[in-house]
NUTI-465317 format. One record per residue (C-alpha): residue in one letter; residue number from 1; x, y, z. Coordinates in steps of 0.1 Angstrom, whole numbers. Example, Ala and Ser with C-alpha at 12.3 -4.5 7.8 and 13.67 -1.06 7.14 Angstrom:
// residues 2
+------+------+-------+-------+-------+
| figu | vomi |     x |     y |     z |
+------+------+-------+-------+-------+
|    a |    1 |   123 |   -45 |    78 |
|    s |    2 |   137 |   -11 |    71 |
+------+------+-------+-------+-------+
//
This chain:
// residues 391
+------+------+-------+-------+-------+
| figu | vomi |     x |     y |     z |
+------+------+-------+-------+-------+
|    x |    1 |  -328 |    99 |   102 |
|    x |    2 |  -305 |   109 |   130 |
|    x |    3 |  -264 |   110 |   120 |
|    x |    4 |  -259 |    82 |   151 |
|    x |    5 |  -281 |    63 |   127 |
|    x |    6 |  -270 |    73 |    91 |
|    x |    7 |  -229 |    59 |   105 |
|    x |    8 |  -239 |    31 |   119 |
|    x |    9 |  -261 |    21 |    86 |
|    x |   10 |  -231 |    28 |    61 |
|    x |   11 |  -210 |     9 |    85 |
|    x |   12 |  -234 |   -21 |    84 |
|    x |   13 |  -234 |   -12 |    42 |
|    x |   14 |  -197 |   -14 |    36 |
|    x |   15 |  -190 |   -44 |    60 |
|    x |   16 |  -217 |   -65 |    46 |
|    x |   17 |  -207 |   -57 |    13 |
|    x |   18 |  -171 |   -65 |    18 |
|    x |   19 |  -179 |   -97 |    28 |
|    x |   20 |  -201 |  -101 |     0 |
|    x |   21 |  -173 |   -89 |   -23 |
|    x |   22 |  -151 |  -112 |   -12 |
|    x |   23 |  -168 |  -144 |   -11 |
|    x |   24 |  -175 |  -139 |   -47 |
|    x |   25 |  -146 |  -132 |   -58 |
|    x |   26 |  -129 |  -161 |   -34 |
|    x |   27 |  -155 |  -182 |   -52 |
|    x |   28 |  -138 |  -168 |   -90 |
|    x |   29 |  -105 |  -180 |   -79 |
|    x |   30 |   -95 |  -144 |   -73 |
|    x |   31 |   -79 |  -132 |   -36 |
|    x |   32 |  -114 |  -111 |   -13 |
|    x |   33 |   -94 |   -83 |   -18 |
|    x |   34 |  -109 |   -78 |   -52 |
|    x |   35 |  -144 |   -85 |   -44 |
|    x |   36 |  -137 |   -59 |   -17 |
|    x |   37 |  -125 |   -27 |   -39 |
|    x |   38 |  -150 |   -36 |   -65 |
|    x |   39 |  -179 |   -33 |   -38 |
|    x |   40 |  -169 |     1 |   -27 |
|    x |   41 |  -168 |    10 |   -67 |
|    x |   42 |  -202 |    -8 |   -67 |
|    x |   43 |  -220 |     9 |   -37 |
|    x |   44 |  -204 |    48 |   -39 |
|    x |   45 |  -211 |    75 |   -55 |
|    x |   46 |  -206 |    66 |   -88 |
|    x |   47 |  -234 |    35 |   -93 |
|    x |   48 |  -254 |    27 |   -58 |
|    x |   49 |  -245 |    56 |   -43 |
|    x |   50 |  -253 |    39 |    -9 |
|    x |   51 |  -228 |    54 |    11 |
|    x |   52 |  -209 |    87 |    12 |
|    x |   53 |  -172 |    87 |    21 |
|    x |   54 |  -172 |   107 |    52 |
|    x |   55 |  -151 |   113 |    83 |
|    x |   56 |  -161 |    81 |   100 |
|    x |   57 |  -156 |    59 |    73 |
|    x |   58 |  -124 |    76 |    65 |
|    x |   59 |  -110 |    70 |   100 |
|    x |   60 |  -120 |    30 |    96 |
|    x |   61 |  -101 |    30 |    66 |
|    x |   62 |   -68 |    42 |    76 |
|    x |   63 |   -69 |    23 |   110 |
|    x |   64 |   -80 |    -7 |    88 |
|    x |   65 |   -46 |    -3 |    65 |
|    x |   66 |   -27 |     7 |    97 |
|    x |   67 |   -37 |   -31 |   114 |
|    x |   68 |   -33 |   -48 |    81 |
|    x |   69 |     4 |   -39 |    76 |
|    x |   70 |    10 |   -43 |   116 |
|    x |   71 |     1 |   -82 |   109 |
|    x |   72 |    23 |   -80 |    79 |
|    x |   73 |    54 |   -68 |   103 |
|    x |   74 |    45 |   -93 |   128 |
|    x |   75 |    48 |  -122 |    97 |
|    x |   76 |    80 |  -107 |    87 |
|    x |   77 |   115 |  -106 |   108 |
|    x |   78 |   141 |   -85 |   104 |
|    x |   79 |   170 |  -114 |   100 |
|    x |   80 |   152 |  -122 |    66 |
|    x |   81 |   145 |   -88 |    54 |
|    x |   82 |   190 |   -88 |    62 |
|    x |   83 |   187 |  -116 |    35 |
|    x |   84 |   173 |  -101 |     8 |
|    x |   85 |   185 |   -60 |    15 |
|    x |   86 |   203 |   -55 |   -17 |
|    x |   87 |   177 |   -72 |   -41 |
|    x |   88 |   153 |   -51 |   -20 |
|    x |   89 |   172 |   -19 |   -28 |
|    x |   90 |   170 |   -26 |   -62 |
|    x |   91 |   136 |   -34 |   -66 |
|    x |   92 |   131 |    -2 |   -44 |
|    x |   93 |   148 |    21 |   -65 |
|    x |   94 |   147 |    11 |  -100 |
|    x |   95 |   107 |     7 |   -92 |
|    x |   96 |   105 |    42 |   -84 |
|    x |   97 |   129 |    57 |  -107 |
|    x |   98 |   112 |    41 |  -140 |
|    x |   99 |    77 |    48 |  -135 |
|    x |  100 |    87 |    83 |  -123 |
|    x |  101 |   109 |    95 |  -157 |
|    x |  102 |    78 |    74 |  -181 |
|    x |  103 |    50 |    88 |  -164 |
|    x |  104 |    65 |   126 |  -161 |
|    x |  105 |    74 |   123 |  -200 |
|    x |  106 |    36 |   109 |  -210 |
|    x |  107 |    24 |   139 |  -190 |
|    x |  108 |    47 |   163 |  -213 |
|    x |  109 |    34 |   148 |  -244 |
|    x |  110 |     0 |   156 |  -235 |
|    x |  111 |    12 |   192 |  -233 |
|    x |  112 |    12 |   196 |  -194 |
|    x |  113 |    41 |   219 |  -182 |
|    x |  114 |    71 |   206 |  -166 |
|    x |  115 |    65 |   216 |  -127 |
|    x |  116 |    26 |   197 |  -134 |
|    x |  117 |    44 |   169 |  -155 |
|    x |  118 |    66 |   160 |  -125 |
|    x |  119 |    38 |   159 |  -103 |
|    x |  120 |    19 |   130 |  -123 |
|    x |  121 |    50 |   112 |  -127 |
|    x |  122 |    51 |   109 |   -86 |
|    x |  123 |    16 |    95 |   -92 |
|    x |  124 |    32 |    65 |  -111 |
|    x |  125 |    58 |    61 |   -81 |
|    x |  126 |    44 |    46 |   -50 |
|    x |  127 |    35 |     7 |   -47 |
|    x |  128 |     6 |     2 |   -21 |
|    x |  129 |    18 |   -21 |     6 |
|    x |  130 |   -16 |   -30 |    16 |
|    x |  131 |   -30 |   -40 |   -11 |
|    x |  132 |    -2 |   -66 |   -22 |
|    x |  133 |     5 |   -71 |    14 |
|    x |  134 |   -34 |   -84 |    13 |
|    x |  135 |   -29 |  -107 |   -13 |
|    x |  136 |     4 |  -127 |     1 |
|    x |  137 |   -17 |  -131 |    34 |
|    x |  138 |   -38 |  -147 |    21 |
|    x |  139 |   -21 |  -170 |     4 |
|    x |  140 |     3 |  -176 |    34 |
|    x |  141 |    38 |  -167 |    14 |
|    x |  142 |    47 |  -141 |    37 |
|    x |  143 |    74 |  -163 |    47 |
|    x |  144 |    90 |  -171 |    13 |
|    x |  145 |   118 |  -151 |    -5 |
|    x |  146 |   100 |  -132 |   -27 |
|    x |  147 |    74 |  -118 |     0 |
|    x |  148 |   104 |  -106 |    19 |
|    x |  149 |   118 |   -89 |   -11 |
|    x |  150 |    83 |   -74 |   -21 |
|    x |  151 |    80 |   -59 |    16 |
|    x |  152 |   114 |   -46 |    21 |
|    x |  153 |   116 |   -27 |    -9 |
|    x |  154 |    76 |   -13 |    -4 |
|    x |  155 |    95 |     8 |    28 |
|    x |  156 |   118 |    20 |     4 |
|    x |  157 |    95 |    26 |   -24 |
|    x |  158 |    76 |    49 |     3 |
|    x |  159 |   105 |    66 |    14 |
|    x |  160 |   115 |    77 |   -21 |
|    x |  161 |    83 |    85 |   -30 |
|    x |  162 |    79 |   110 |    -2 |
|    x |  163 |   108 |   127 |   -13 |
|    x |  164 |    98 |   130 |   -49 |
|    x |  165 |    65 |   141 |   -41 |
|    x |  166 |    84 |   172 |   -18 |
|    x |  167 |   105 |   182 |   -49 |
|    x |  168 |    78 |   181 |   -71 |
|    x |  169 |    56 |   203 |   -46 |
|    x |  170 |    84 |   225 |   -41 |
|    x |  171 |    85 |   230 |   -82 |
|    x |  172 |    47 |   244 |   -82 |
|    x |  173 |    51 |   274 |   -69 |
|    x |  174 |    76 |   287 |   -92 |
|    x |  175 |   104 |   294 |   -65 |
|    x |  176 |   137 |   276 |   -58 |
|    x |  177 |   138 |   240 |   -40 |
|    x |  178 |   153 |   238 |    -6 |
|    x |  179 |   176 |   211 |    -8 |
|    x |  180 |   190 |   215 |    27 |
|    x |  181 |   149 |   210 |    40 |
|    x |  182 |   149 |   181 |    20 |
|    x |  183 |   176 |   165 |    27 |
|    x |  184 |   159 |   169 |    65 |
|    x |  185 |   134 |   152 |    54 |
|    x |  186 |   152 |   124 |    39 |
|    x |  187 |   177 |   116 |    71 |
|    x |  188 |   145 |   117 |    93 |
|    x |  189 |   127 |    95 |    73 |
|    x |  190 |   161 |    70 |    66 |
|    x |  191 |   170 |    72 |   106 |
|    x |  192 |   136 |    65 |   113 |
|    x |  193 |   132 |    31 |    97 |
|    x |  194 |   170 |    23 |   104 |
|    x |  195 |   163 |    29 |   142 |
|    x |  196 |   127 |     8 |   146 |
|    x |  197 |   140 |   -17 |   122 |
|    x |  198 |   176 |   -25 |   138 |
|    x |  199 |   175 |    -7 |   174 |
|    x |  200 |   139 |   -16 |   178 |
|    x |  201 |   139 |   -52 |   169 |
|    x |  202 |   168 |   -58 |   192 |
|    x |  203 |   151 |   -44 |   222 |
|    x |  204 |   122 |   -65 |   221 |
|    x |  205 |   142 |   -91 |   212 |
|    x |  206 |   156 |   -89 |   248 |
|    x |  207 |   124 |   -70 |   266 |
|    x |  208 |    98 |   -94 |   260 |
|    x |  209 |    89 |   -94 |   295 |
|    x |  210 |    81 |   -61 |   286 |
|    x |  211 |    45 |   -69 |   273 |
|    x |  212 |    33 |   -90 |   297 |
|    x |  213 |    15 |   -76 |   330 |
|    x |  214 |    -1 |   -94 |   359 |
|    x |  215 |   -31 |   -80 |   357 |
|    x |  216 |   -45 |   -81 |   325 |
|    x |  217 |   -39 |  -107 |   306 |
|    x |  218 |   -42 |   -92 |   276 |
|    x |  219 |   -13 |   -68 |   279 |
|    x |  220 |     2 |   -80 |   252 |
|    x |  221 |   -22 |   -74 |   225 |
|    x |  222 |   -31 |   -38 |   239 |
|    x |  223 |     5 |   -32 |   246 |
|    x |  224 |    15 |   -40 |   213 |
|    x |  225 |   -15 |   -22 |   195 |
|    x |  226 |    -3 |     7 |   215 |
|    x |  227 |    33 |     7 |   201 |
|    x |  228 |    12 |     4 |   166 |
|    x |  229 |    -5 |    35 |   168 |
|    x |  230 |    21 |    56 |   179 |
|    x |  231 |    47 |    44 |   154 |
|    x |  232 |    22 |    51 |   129 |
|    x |  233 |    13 |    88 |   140 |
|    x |  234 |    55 |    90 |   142 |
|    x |  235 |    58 |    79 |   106 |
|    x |  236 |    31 |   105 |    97 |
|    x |  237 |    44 |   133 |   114 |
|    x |  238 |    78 |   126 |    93 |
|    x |  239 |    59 |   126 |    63 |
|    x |  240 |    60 |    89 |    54 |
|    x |  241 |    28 |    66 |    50 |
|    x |  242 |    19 |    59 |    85 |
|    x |  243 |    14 |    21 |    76 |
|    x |  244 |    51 |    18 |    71 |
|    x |  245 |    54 |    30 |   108 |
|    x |  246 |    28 |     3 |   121 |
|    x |  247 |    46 |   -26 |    93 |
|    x |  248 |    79 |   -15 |   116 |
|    x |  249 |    58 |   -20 |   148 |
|    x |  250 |    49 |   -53 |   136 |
|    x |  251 |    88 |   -60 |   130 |
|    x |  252 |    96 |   -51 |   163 |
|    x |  253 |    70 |   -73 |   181 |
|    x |  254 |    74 |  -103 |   160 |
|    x |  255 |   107 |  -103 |   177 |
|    x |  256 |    92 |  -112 |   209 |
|    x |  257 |    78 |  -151 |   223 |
|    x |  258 |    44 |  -137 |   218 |
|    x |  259 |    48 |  -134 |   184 |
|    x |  260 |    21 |  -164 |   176 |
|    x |  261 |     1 |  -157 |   203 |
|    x |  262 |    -8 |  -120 |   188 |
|    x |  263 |   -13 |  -129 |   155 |
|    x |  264 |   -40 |  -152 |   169 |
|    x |  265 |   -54 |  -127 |   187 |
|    x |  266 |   -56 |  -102 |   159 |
|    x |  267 |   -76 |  -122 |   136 |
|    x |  268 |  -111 |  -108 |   147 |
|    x |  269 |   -99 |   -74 |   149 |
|    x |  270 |   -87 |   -71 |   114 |
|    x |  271 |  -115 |   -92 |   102 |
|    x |  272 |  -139 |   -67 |   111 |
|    x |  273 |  -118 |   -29 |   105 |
|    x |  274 |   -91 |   -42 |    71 |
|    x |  275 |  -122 |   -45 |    49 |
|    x |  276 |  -131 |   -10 |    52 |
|    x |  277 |   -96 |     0 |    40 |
|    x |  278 |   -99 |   -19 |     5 |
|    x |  279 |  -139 |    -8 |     2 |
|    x |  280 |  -136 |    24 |     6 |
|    x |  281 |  -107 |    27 |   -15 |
|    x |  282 |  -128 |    16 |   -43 |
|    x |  283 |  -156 |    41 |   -34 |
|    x |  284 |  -132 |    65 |   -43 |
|    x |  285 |  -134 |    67 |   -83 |
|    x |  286 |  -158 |    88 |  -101 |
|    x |  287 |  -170 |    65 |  -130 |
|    x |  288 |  -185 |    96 |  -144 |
|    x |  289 |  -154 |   116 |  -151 |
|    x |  290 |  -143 |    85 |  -173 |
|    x |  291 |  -174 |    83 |  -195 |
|    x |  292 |  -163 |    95 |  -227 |
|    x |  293 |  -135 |    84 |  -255 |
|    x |  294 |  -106 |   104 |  -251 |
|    x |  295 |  -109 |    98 |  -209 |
|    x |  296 |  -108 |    62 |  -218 |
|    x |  297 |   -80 |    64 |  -240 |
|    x |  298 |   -62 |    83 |  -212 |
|    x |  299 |   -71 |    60 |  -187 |
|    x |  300 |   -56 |    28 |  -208 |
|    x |  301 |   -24 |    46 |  -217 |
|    x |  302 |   -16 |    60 |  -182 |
|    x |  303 |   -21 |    21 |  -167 |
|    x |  304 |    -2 |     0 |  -191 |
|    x |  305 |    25 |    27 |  -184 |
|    x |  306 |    20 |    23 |  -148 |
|    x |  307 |    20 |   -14 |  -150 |
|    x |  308 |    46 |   -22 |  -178 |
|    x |  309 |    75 |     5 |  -158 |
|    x |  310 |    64 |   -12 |  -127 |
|    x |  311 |    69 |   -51 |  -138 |
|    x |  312 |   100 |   -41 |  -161 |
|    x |  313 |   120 |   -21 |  -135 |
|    x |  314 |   113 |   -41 |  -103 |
|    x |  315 |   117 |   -78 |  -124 |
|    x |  316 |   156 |   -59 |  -130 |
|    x |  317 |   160 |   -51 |  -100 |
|    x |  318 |   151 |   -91 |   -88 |
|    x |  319 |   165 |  -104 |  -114 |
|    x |  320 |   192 |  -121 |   -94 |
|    x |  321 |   166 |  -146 |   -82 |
|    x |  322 |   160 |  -161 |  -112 |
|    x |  323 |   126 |  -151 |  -143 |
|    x |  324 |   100 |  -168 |  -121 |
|    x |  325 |   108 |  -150 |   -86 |
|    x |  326 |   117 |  -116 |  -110 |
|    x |  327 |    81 |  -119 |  -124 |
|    x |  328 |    66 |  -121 |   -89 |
|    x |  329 |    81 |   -98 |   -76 |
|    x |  330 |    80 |   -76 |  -103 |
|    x |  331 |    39 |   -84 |  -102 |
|    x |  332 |    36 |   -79 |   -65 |
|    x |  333 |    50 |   -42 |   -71 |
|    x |  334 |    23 |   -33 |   -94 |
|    x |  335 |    -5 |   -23 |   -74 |
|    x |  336 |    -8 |    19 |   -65 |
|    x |  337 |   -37 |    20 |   -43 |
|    x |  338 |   -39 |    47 |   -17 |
|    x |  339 |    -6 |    58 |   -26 |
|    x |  340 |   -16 |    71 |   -58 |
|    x |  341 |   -52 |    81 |   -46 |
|    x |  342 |   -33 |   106 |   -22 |
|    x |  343 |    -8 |   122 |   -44 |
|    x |  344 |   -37 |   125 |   -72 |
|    x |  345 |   -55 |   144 |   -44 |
|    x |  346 |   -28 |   164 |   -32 |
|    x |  347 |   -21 |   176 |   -68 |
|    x |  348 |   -61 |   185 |   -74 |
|    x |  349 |   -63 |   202 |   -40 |
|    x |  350 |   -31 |   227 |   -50 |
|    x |  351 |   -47 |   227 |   -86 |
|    x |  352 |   -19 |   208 |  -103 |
|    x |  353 |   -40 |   185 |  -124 |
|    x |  354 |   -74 |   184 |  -138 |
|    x |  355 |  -111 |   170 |  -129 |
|    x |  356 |  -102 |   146 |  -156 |
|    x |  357 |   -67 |   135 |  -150 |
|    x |  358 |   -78 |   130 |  -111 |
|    x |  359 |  -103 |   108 |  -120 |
|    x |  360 |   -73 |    92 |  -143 |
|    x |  361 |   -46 |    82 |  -120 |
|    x |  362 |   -78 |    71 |   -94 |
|    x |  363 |   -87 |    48 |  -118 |
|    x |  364 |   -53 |    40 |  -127 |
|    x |  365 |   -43 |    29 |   -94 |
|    x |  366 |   -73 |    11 |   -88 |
|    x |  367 |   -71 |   -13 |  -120 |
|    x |  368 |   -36 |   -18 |  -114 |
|    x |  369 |   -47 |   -27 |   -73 |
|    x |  370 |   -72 |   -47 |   -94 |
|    x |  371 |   -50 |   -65 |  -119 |
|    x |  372 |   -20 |   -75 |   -96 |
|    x |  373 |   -39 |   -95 |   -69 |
|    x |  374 |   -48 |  -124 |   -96 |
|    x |  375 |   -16 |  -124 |  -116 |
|    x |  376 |     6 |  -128 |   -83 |
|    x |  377 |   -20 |  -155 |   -73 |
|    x |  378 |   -15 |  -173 |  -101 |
|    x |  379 |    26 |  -169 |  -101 |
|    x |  380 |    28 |  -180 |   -71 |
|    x |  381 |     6 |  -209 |   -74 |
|    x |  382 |    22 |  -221 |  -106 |
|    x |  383 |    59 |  -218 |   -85 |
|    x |  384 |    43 |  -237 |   -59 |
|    x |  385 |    31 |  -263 |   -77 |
|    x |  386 |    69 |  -263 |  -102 |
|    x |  387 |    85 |  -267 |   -67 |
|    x |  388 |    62 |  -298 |   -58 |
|    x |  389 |    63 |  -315 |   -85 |
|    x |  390 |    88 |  -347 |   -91 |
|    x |  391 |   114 |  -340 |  -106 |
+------+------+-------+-------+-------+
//
């Protein structure tokens, strides 16, 4: 079989199973995005082993997460994030500083030195914006209080994380930390969102002549798609997740009169690249390396610590809103994704943690990607339907 043939055939394999996924789960009550991760579980490497996560596939993914929090940005403007910026910090900080000090003291317990306990604990840190991002689209909440909260302090989460995960890096080697480097690294990343989110914003607000072209109708799509991409790479090259770079691209554009017109337009696009985010993403865990008692064990203790420092913190930090919107919130927090996949591979590459505790925080970040997408369903749903009722 040629390797033209062997892509194209694991592209038709993860696509087809997404779908598949998702209509099930859809059909269980529960949001696609479910159905999707547990296909990829289903048809990698550690049941079907149908497909292999290469290069290609790889490359999907991240453009698939890049487009998915692009739509997210164009959903969200930056007047209502305004609202909600200090319950936002909050969330953002407590949510990162919790998880962080539980999971880097459960990793001492088990005996792992300090430098390698650290470095788990930044494995408890990050929430995935794409996964809970997901899970409001598709209930269509994106506009309501708590979304905005949930978003505005995942781009703080991520910036935060990004510096932990530099300290604790530093710490491996056994030399001294270079505060002055990272405080670099924290101004770039701070002035970065700061200038997209407020400088940005205003000039499309002004400029949106500036995506329309005579000749191509479509200008604004592949204009905008273009501003995407390279706010992404930007984002990457300062170290941040480059989804928080295309959720700030999304911001910027949604300022604009084309706002509806792009959304529109994206539908088939993401309908066709997202779902390879979210399946591959569950190809990622090695069942295997979880098959006996003691990995189990580990594997139940390190996600109800993820989950309860997670929902505890961030429902704090929202608190202000009242116990339903503080439970939502709190919930739509919860889910580690490719945030935690990264950082547990990071720490195997540089032989941090083990085989073992790899396949650990994997599965730990996939339950807990799992987990949230139903619970927020159903909080939201019940609020909904509180709201509606007669009083």
């Amino acid at each position: 079989m040629s390797h033209e043939v062997e892509i194209l055939l694991a592209l038709f394999v993860v696509f087809v199973s997404a779908q598949i996924g998702a209509e099930i789960a859809q059909r269980l009550k529960m949001p696609g995005v479910v159905g999707e991760i547990a296909a990829g579980c289903l048809i990698g490497p550690s049941v079907l082993n149908l497909i292999h996560i290469d290069a290609p596939l790889e490359v999907l993914a991240e453009i698939g997460a890049v487009l998915l929090l692009f739509s997210v940005g164009l959903e969200t403007r930056l007047d209502d994030l305004k609202k909600v910026g200090r319950v936002a910090a909050a969330v953002g900080i407590l949510g990162v500083a919790v998880p962080f000090v539980l999971g880097g003291l459960w990793a001492g317990t088990i005996g792992l030195a300090t430098p390698k306990a650290l470095f788990v604990g930044v494995a408890f840190v990050a929430t995935s914006a794409g996964i809970t991002a997901r899970v409001l689209q598709e209930l269509g909440v994106l506009d309501r209080l708590e979304s905005r909260v949930i978003m505005g302090a995942a781009v703080i989460d991520d910036i935060l994380a990004m510096l932990l995960l530099g300290v604790v890096t530093a710490m491996q080697g056994g030399g001294g930390i270079d505060i002055s480097n990272l405080m670099l690294v924290l101004l770039q990343a701070v002035g970065f969102v700061v200038l997209i989110a407020l400088a940005g914003t205003r000039i499309m607000r002004h400029s949106s002549d500036l995506l329309e072209a005579p000749i191509n109708p479509r200008s604004p799509l592949t204009l905008s798609l273009a501003l995407c991409l390279g706010l992404a790479a930007a984002a990457a090259y300062l170290g941040l997740a480059a989804i928080i770079g295309a959720f700030l691209a999304g911001m910027a554009v949604a300022e604009t009169r084309q706002r509806h017109t792009l959304e529109r337009q994206l539908k088939p696009i993401e309908a066709l690249l997202v779902p390879f985010f979210f399946v591959v993403t569950g190809a990622n865990v090695k069942l295997a390396e979880l098959a006996s008692v003691e990995a189990l064990t580990t594997l139940l203790v390190i996600t109800g610590l993820a989950i309860v420092s997670k929902l505890v913190a961030c429902g704090i930090g929202a608190w202000s809103m009242g116990l339903r919107s503080a439970l939502i919130v709190g919930v739509g927090m919860v889910p580690r994704g490719e945030v935690g996949i990264i950082i547990a591979s990071l720490g195997k590459q540089a032989g941090v943690i083990t085989e073992g505790m790899y396949a650990a925080i994997i599965a730990m970040s996939l339950l807990t990607s799992v987990v949230a997408p139903p619970a927020l369903t159903a909080l939201f749903r019940l609020k909904c339907d509180t709201e509606s009722a007669p009083q």
